[in-house]
N, C-alpha and C positions, 0 to 999 in steps of 0.2 A: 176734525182736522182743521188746523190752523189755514187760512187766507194764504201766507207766505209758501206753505207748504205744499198747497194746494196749485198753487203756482207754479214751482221746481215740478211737482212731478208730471205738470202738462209741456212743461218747457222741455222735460228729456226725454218724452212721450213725441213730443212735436219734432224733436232731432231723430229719433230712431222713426220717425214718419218718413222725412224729409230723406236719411239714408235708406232706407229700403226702396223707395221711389227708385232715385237715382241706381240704386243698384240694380232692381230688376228691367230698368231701361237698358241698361250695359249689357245688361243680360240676353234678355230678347235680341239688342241687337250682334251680339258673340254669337247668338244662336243661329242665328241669320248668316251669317258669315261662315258659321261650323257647316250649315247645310250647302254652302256652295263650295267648298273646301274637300267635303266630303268624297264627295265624284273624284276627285284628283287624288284623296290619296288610294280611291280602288284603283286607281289608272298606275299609281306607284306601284302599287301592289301586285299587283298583274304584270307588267315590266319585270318586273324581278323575276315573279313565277315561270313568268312566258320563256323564260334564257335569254330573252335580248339584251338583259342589261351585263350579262356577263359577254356576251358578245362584243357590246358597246365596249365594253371596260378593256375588253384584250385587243380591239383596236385601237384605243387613246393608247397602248401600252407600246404597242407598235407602229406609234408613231402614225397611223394613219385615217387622222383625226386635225381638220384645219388646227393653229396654234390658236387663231383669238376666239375660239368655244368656248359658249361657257362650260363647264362641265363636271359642277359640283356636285351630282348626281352619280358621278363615276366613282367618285370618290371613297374607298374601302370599307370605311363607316361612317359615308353619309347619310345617304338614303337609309341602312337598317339604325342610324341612332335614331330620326325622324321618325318611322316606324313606330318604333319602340317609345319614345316619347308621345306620341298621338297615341299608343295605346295605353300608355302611363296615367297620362293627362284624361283621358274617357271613362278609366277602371273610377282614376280621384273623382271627377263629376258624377259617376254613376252613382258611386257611394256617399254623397255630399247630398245631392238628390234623393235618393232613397230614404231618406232619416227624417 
């Protein structure tokens, strides 16, 4: 192997070093973030299951809910697009991970 060659292939060796660093830093700290994340969305979870959030919802409905709430949570398919996205988004990492 030529000097020149030998070169290139430490230099695209040294880039795909340099990105995977950077990426499993991102990583860890996503992970990090996913682990405090977590807890909230069993608490979403639960909210739903429990009937309060249909509760909540047929009160904002009747009006007997202050006007400056926030209350995007209420919202008909907030909360289950959320859901269903964090369970979208877990299935793609499982299977990403796995391989």
């Amino acid at each position: 192997m030529d000097k020149q060659a030998r070169i290139d292939r430490i230099s695209r060796m040294e880039d795909c070093f340099d990105d995977v660093t950077r990426m499993l830093a991102e990583l860890d700290g996503t992970i990090g973030k996913w682990e405090d994340a977590k807890g909230q969305l069993e608490v979403l979870k639960d909210y739903i299951a429990s009937g309060d959030w249909r509760k909540d919802y047929e009160a904002d409905e009747a009006g007997k809910l202050p006007a400056g709430l926030k209350r995007g949570v209420l919202s008909q398919d907030g909360l289950y697009d959320l859901l269903q996205d964090a369970d979208k988004i877990l299935r793609h990492a499982l299977e990403v991970l796995g391989k």
